[in-house]
C-alpha positions in Angstrom: 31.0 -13.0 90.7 28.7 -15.8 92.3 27.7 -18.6 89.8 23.9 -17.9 90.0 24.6 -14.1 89.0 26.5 -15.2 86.1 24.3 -17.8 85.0 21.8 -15.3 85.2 23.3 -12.5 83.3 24.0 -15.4 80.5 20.3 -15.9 79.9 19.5 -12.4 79.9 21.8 -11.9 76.9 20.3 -15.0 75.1 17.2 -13.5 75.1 16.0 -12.5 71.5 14.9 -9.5 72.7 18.0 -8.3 74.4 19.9 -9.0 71.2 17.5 -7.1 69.3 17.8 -3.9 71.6 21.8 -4.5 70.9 21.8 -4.5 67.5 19.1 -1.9 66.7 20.8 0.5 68.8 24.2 -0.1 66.9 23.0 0.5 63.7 20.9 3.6 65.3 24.0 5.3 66.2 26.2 4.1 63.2 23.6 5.2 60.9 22.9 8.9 62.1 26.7 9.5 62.3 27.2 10.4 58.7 24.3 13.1 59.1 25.0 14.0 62.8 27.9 14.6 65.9 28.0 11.7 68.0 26.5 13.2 70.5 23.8 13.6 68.6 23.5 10.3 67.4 23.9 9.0 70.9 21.4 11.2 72.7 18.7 10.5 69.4 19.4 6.7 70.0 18.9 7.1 73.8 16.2 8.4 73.8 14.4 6.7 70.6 14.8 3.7 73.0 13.2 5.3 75.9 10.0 6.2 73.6 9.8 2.3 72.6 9.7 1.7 76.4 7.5 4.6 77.1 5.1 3.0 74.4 5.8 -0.6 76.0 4.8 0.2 79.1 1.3 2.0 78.2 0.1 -0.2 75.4 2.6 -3.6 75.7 4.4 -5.8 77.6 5.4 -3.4 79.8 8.8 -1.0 80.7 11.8 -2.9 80.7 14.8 -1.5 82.3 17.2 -4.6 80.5 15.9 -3.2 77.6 16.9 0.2 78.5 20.6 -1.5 78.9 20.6 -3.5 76.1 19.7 -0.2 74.0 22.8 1.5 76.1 25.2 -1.4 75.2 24.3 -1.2 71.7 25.1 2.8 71.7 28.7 1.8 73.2 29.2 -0.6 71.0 28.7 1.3 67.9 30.8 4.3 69.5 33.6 1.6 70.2 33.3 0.8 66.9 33.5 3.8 65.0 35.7 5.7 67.0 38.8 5.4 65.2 37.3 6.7 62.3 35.5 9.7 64.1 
């Protein structure tokens, strides 16, 4: 991996915003579990994330596709996780 990639991949996850999509998701998916399968929980995180997007993109700042992967990181994070417990 070239320097400038990884120097830029190392910003991207200092961003606040990133972080926020990271952990928001995690909890998302940890939190539904006890209600839901995790499929469920995954797919209602997913796409919970999309709609914040969907409503970035008309009325904010705009669609974000690292927010879209910070929200999918965050999903396999909290499956990794929990999964010895599922």
């Amino acid at each position: 991996m070239s320097r400038a990639i990884r120097d830029r991949l190392i910003a991207w996850f200092h961003e606040p915003d990133k972080l926020q999509h990271i952990i928001i998701s995690l909890a998302l998916v940890q939190g539904m579990l006890p209600w839901t399968t995790i499929w469920l929980s995954v797919l209602v995180t997913f796409l919970i994330g999309l709609a914040k997007e969907t409503w970035d993109a008309l009325y904010g700042a705009g669609f974000s596709w690292g927010d879209i992967v910070a929200n999918c990181l965050g999903i396999g994070l909290g499956v990794i996780l929990l999964w010895p417990y599922l």
